[in-house]
C-alpha positions as CSV (number, residue, x, y, z in Angstrom):
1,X,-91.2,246.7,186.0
2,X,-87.8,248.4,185.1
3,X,-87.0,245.7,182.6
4,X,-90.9,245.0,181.4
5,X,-89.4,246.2,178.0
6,X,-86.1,244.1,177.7
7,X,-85.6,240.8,176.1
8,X,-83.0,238.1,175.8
9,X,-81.7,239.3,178.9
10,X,-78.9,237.5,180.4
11,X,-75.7,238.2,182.4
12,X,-78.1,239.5,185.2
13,X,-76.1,241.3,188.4
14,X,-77.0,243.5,191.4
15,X,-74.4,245.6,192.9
16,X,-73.8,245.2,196.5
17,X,-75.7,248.1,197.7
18,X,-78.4,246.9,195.5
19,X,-79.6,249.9,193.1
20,X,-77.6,249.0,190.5
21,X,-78.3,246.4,187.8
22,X,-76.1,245.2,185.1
23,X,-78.0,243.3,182.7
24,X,-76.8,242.4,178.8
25,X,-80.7,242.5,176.9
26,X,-82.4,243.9,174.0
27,X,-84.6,247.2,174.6
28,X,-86.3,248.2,170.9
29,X,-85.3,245.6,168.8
30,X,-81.4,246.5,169.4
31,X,-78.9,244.0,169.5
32,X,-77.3,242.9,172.9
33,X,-75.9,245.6,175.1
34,X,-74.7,245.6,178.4
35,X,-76.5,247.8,180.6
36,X,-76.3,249.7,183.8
37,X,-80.0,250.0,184.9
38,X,-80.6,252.2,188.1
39,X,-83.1,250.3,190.3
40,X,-84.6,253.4,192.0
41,X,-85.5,255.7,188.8
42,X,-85.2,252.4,185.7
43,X,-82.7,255.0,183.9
44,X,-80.2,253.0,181.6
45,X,-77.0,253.7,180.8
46,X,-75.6,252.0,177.6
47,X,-72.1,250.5,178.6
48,X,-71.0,248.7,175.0
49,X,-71.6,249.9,171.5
């Protein structure tokens, strides 16, 4: 459910401890972005302009 609102998502990657998700997707008709998504709370940290 953390991602229900992403698409094109690709470049999909758990950390090791497993809360962590890096993802590259669209949220809100944005271009791609790579994401840091944290599994426990969906918060999303934009990590490229």
């Amino acid at each position: 459910m953390i991602l229900a609102d992403a698409y094109s998502i690709a470049g999909l990657q758990w950390s090791p401890n497993g809360r962590w998700l890096v993802i590259v997707a669209r949220f809100n008709g944005s271009r791609d972005i790579v994401w840091l998504v944290d599994s426990q709370t969906g918060d999303r940290l934009q990590l490229t302009p």
